[in-house]
C-alpha positions in Angstrom: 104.6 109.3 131.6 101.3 108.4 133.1 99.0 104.8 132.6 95.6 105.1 132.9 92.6 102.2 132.6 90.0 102.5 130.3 87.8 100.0 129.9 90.1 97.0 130.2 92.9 98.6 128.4 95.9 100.3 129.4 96.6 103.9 128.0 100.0 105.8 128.5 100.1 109.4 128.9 102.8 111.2 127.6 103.1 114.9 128.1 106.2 116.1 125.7 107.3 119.5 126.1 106.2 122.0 123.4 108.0 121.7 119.6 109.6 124.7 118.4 110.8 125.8 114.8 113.9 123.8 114.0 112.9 120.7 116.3 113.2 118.4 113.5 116.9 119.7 112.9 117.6 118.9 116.5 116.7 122.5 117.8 115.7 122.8 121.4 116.1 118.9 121.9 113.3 118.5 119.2 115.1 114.7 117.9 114.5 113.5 121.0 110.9 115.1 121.4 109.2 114.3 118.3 111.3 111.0 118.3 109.0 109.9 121.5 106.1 110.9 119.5 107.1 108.3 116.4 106.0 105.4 118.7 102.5 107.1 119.3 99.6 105.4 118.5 97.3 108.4 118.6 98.9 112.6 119.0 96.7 114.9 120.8 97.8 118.4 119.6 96.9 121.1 122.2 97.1 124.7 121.2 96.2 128.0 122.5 93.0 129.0 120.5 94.4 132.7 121.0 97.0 131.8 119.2 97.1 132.3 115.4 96.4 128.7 113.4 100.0 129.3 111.7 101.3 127.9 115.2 99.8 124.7 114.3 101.2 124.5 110.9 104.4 124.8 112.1 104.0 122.0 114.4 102.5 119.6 111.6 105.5 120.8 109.5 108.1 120.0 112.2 106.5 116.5 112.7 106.5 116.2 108.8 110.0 117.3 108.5 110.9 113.9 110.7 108.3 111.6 108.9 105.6 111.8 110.8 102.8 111.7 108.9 99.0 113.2 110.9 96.0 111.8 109.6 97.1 110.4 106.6 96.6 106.1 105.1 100.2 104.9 103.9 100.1 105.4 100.2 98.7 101.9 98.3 102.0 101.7 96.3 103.9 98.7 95.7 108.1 99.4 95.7 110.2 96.0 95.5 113.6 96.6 94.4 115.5 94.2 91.8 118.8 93.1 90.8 117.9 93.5 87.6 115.2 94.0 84.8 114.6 97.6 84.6 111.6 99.4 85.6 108.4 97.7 85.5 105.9 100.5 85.9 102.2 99.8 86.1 99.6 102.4 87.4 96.4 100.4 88.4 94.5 104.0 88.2 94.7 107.3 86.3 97.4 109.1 87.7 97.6 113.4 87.5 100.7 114.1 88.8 103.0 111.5 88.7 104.5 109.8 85.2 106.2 106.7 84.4 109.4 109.3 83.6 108.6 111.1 86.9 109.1 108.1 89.0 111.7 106.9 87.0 113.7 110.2 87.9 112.7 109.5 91.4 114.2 106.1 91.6 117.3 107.4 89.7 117.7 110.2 92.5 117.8 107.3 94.8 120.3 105.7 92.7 117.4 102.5 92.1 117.8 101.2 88.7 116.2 97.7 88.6 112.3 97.8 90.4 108.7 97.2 90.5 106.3 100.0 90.8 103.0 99.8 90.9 100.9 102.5 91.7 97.5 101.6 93.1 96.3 105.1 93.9 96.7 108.7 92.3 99.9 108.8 93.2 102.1 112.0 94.3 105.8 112.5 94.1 105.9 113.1 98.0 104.1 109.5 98.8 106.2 107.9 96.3 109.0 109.2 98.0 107.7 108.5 101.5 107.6 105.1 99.9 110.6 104.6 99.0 112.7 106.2 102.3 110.1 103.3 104.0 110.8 105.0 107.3 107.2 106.9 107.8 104.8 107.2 110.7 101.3 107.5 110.3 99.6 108.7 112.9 96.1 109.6 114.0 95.9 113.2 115.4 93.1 115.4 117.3 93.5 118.9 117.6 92.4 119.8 120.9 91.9 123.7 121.7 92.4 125.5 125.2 91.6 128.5 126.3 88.4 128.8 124.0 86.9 130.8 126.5 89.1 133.7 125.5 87.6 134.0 121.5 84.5 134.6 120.4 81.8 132.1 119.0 82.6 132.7 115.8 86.3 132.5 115.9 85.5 129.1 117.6 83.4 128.3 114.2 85.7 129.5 112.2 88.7 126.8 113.7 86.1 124.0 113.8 85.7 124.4 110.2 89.4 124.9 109.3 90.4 121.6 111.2 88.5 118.6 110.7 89.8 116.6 113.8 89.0 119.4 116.2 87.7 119.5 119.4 
């Protein structure tokens, strides 16, 4: 790792080597990679630009598959577990995909009986469950491209509009 000053502050540098399919499962040493990368307070994501965009899916999905979650807010739900009570279920907004028996199944899958749920947000079963394991990283990323010299201008176009955090 590397420190650099900028403007009063101090920045680390950390250059991890490159995460393969299967990194999250412990492939190639990927635990230990992407587990550096959970204490990030900002990911910059270089790729080849000659490189098909699927190569940054998978990366996104690896860093997924270990709860690590790019350019995304925590989801606005409150979890409290009780000792007892039931569920006592309140959604605060309309909600499109996710039921008072979808999250009930939910909590029963994590054997949760007694709880309060309230769902501040149009709610998915994914952030209810990233919710409920508690152990998620949110992280800002930028997707930073080299080798742009080697594709065309519209290519470059064409990447810029498929990534919103892209330079």
């Amino acid at each position: 790792p590397g420190v650099m000053h900028h403007e009063g502050a101090r920045v680390q540098i950390l250059d991890l080597p490159g995460i393969i399919e299967g990194a999250k499962d412990g492939k190639g040493r990927g635990r230990q990679v992407i587990g550096c990368a959970r204490t990030c307070d900002l990911i910059l994501l270089v790729l080849d630009a000659t490189k098909p965009v699927t190569h940054k899916i998978l990366i996104e999905r690896e860093l997924h598959g270990f709860g690590i979650r790019l350019n995304q807010q925590p989801p606005n739900i409150y979890f409290k577990k009780q000792d007892k009570g039931g569920l006592n279920y309140q959604a605060l907004v309309k909600q499109s995909r996710l039921t008072k028996d979808a999250v009930e199944a939910i909590l029963r899958e994590y054997k949760i009986f007694h709880a309060e749920v309230i769902l501040k947000q149009d709610a998915s079963e994914d952030e209810l469950i990233d919710v409920l394991e508690g152990n998620r990283v949110y992280i800002p990323c930028l997707h930073i491209f080299n080798k742009i010299d080697k594709i065309s201008r519209e290519e470059m176009e064409v990447l810029a509009s498929k990534l919103p955090h892209f330079l």
